[in-house]
N, C-alpha and C positions, 0 to 999 in steps of 0.2 A: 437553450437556443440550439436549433439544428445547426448544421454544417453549413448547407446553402446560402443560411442568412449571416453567417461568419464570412463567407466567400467576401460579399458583397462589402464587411465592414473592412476587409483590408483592403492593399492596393492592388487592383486589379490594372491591365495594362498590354494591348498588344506589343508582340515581339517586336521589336525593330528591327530594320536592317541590319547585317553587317559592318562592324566599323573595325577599325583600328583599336585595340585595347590601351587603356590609358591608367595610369597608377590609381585613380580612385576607384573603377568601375570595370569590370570584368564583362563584356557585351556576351561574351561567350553562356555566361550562366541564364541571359533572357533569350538565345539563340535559339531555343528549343524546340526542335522538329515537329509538323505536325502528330496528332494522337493520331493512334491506332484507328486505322478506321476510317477517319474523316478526310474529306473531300481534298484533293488536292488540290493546291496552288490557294487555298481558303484560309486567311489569317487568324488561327486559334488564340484568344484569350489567355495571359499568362498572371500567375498569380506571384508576385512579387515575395515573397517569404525571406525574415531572417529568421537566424539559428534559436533568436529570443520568443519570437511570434510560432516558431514551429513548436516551441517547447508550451507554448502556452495554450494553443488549437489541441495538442495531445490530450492535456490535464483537462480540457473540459469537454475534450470528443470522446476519447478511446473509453471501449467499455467497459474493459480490466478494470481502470483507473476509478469510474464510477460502480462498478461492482465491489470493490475496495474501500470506497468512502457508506456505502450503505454497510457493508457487514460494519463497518466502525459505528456508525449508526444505530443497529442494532443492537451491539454490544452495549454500548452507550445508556440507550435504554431497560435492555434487559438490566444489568448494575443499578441503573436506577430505581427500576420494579423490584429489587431486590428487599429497599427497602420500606417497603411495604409489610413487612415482617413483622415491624414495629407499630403499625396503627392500631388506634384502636378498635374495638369491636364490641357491637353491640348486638346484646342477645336477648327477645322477650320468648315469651312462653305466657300459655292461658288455658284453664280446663276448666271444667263445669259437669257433676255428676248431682244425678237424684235417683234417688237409692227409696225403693217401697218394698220392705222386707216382711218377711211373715213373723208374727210374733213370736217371739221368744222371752224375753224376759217381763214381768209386772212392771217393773220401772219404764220399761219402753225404751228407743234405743235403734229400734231396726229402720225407722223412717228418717234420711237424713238429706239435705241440700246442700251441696259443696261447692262454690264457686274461689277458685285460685288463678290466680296471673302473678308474675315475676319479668326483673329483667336486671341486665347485667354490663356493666362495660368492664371490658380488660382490656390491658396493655403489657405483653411482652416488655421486658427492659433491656437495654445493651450490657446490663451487667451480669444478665443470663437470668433471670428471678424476672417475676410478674407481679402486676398489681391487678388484684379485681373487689370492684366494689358492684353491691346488687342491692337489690328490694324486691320482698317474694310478701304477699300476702294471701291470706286462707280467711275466706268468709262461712260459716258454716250455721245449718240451722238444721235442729232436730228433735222428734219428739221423746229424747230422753228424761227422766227426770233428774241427772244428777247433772245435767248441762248450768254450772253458774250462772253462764249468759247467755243466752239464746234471743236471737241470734246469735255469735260473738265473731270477732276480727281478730284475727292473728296477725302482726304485721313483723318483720323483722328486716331489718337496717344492717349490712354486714359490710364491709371493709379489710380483705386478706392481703397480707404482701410476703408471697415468697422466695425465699434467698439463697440458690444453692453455695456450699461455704469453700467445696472444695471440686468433684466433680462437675462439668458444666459452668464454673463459675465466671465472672466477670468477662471484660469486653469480649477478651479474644477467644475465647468460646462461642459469645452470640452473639459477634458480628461476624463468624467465619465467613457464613454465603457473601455479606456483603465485602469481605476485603476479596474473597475469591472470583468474583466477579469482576471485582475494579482489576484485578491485576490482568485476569482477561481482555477486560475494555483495553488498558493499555499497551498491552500485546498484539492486539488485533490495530491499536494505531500506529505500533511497529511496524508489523504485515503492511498497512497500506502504505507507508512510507518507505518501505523496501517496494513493493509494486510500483510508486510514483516514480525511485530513483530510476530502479528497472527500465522502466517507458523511456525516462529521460535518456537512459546513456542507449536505449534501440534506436529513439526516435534523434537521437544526436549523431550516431553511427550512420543510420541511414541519410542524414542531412547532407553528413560528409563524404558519403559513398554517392551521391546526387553531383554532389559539385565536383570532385574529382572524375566520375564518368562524364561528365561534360564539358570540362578541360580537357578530358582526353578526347573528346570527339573532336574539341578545335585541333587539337594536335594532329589529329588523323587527317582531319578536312585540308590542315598543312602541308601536310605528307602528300596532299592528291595534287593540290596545285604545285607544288614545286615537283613532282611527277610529272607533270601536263609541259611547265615551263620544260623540264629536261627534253622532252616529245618533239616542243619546239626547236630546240638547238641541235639536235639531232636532224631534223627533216631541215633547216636549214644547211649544216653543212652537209648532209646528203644533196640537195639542191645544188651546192655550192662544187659538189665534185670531191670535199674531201672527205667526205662519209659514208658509211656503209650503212646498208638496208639492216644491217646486222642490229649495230647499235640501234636505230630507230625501233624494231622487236624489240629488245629490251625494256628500253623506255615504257613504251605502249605496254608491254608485261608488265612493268613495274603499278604502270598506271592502273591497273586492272586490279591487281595487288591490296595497292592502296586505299583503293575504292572497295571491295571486298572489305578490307581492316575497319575504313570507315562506317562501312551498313553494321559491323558486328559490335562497335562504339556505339552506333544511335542505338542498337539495341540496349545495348548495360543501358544506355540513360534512361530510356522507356520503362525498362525494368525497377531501376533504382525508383524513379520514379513513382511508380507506383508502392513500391518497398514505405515507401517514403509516407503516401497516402493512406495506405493501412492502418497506419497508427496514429495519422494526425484525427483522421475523419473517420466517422462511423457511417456503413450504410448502401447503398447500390444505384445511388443518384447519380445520372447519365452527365448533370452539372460539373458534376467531382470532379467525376473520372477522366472526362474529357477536356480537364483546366490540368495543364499546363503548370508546373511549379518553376517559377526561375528565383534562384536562391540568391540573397542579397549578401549574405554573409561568406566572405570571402576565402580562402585558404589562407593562414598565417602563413606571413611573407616572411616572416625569421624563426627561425628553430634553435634553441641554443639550449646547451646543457645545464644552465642555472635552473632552468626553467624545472628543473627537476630537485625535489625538496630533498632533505638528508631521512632516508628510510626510518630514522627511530624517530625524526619532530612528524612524519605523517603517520607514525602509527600511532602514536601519541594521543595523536588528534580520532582514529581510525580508534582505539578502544573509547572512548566516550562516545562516538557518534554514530559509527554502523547498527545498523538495525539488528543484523545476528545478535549481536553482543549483547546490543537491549533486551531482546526477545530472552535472550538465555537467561539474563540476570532476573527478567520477572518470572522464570520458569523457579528461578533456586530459591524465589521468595515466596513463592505459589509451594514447592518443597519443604521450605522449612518451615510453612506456616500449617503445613498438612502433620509435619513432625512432631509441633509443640502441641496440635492438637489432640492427638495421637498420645502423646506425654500424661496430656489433661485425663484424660480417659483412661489411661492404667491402673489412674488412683479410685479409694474409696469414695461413698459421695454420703455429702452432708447437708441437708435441707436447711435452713432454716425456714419457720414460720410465722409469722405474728398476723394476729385478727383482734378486731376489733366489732361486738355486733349489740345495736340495739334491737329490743324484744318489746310489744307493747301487744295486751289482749285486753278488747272492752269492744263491747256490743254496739258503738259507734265506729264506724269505719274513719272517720276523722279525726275521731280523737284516738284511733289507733295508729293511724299515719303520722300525727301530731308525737304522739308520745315518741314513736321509735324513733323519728328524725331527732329528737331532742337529747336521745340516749337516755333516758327515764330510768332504764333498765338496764345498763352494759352488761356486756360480758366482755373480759378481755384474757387473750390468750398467748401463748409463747408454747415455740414445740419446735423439736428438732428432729430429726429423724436422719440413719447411718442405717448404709446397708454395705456392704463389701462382697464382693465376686468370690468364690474360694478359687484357687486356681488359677483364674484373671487370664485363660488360655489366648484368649481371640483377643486383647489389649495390648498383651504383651507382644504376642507376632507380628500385629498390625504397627505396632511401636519399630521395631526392628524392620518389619519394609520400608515404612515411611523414611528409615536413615536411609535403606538401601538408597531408594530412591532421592533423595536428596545429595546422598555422595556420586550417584551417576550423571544428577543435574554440573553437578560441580565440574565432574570431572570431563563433563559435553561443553560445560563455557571453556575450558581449556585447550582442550581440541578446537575447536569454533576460534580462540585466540593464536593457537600455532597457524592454523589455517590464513588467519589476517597476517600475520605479518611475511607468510610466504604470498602472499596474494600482492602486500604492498611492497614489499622488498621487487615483483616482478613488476607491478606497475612501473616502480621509479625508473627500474634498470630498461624499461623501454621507452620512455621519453627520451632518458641519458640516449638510449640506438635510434631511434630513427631520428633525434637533432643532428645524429654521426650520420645517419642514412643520406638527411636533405644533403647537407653540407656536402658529403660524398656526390651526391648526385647531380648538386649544381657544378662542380668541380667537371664531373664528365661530360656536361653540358657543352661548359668551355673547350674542353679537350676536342670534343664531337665538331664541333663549331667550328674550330684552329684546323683540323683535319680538314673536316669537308670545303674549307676555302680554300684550302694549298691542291686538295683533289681538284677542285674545280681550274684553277687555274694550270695546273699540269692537263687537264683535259684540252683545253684553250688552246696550247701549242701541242695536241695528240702523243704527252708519252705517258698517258692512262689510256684506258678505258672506258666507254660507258659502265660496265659492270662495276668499278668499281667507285663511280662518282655516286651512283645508283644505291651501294651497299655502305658508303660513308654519310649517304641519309639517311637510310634506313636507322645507322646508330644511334643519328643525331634527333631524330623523332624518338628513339626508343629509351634516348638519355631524358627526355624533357617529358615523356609518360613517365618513369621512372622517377624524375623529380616531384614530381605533381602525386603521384602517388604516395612516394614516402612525406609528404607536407601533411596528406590526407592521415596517414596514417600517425604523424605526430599529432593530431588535435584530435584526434583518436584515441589516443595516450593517454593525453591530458582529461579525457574525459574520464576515461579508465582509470584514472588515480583517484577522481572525487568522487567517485561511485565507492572504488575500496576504501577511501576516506568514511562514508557516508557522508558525506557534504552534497551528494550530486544536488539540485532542485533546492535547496534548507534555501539559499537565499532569495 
């Protein structure tokens, strides 16, 4: 399904107005400024999205994602084509000679017609040994005279099955290709579930960097009207006689200020925005681009330190599920199954054989086919056959890398393990801070808040200043970006933990 026709299956919805923010519903995140581009005062189309719908649009738009599900794909298959090793196989064959010789013996002999055909099924076995069973017949007619039968039929009936006893022998031997394969396939569905989490925790960062850049734009858009309001009271007590032109510059500065701060907010949002697009949506569709995301999913409204697991139960959880760890454990099995093969091959090798063949000759071709199917005539056989390397140079060495490498797998999931539990040990330890961040932040909120009422009121009877009613806003916008931010960056955290979990997208 394209992108565009996704647009359409979710909630689509112009902006609204401005309102008042209310605890269920955040207006601020459908507030979203015209696109880049498009006509002013023209009401853009916004596309409703939570954090759940953006994670799901990712997994079936982005092309990593789908470039990630086909090499799995392919792995899949190839493993499978693997075992094709095992079928079986049929083989005919057919010749036909006539032979007009010049004389040579009184008996005769040199004039002869040969007609032969044969054919054969084998089948490889997983226990490393083969079975083949065939039927070859030779029709032949010549002007010899010591020919019994002339014409006559040779027919012969064979059934071999060979065993190696020690070299080569049984499953893990000849199913190598296919378990080295499988453990491929399953590696590569490591890989794309490391790629899927990946998406998840970009396209979850970018969601939260959307919503937080447009919180901070209401915050700024704050910042201008209570600028404009200060504008006001200034130009009135100048009017009034007890004000100076001075303070009114100020204000008007400030105003100026704020609105500068504001255009550089709609930008992060435009920006985020598109940040945001890239990975939900594949493609250069004018539709896309020019929809508007307003995020449903809100900023967690509590940040608390619980919310942070104890480092050894998420790492816990973080060696069975990360993808690394996966990936390296079937590397050490892919290792040591290269090792014991390797093993297999230092030693001598021992055949076994047994056959089984009927023989039928008579000047009827049917009653030659007749006899040999019947076994008229067996032959039955048993053979073994030993041969040994002197020296065994290239077994032996290959034997000794295969450990190397096996001890180097071992000792890379190790590393790959110190690495997680510094990885989760930093996750936890930043939830624990920025729950200390929010909390700090709304604290300063309040503080900003308590100041800037007692400044204003000190202004009211002139023993401040405009400058500094001016600069006790500015705090208090810059404590309430600051809260919004560190909220951002707690559900930021938290994603950052189930990603080093590997839990991100599992459920």
């Amino acid at each position: 399904m394209h992108a565009h026709v996704l647009l359409v299956c979710l909630t689509v919805q112009s902006a609204p107005p401005s309102s008042a923010p209310s605890a269920q519903q955040a207006p601020a995140h459908e507030q979203v400024a015209p696109v880049d581009g498009a006509q002013a005062g023209a009401a853009q189309p916004a596309l409703a999205l939570t954090l759940e719908q953006a994670f799901e649009l990712a997994l079936t738009q982005n092309a990593e994602a789908a470039i990630a599900k086909l090499d799995s794909d392919a792995a899949f298959f190839t493993h499978r084509a693997s075992f094709g090793a095992f079928d079986w196989t049929f083989n005919a064959n057919g010749r036909y000679s006539d032979t007009d010789g010049e004389a040579q013996f009184t008996y005769g002999g040199e004039d002869s017609t040969v007609a032969s055909y044969g054919m054969s099924f084998v089948r490889p076995l997983t226990t490393g040994g083969n079975f083949r069973a065939s039927f070859d017949s030779v029709r032949t007619e010549t002007n010899s005279a010591f020919s019994a039968i002339n014409p006559a039929t040779r027919d012969v009936v064979s059934m071999t099955y060979t065993q190696p006893l020690m070299r080569g022998a049984w499953s893990t031997w000849a199913t190598q290709t296919q378990r080295q394969s499988e453990l491929s396939w399953r590696t590569q569905l490591e890989k794309e579930r490391a790629t899927r989490q990946q998406l998840l925790l970009d396209v979850g960062n970018a969601y939260w960097d959307l919503v937080a850049a447009i919180d901070d734009l209401e915050v700024k858009q704050g910042g201008v009207e209570l600028a404009r309001k200060q504008v006001d009271q200034e130009q009135k007590r100048l009017d009034a006689g007890v004000g100076t032109r001075l303070d009114v510059l100020q204000a008007q500065t400030q105003v100026a200020t704020r609105e500068q701060e504001r255009i550089t907010a709609h930008t992060r949002v435009r920006t985020a925005s598109d940040s945001l697009k890239r990975l939900i949506f594949t493609g250069r569709s004018e539709e896309i681009w020019n929809t508007d995301i307003a995020p449903r999913t809100q900023l967690p409204k509590e940040a608390q330190r619980s919310d942070a697991p104890a480092w050894s139960d998420a790492l816990s959880i973080a060696i069975e599920m990360r993808s690394d760890l996966r990936q390296q454990r079937l590397q050490i099995d892919l290792a040591a199954l290269d090792h014991e093969l390797r093993e297999n091959e230092k030693g001598p090798q021992l055949d076994l054989e047994l056959g089984a063949n009927g023989e039928a000759f008579d000047g009827s071709a049917s009653s030659a086919l007749e006899d040999s199917l019947s076994y008229d005539n067996p032959t039955f056989s048993a053979a073994l056959n030993y041969s040994i390397p002197l020296g065994n140079t290239g077994a032996r060495n290959k034997l000794k890398s295969s450990w190397a490498a096996l001890r180097a797998a071992r000792l890379r999931y190790d590393s790959l393990e110190t690495g997680a539990v510094r990885e989760i040990r930093e996750s936890v330890r930043q939830i624990a801070y920025q729950a200390d961040a929010v909390a700090a932040a709304r604290q300063s909120i309040e503080l900003a808040r308590e100041q800037l009422k007692a400044e204003e009121a000190r202004r009211a009877v002139d023993i401040t200043t405009t400058f500094q009613v001016l600069q006790f806003q500015q705090d208090l916008l810059a404590a309430l970006s600051s809260e919004r931010a560190a909220r951002s960056a707690f559900a930021k955290a938290k994603l950052a933990l189930e990603r080093a979990q590997g839990t991100l997208g599992d459920r």
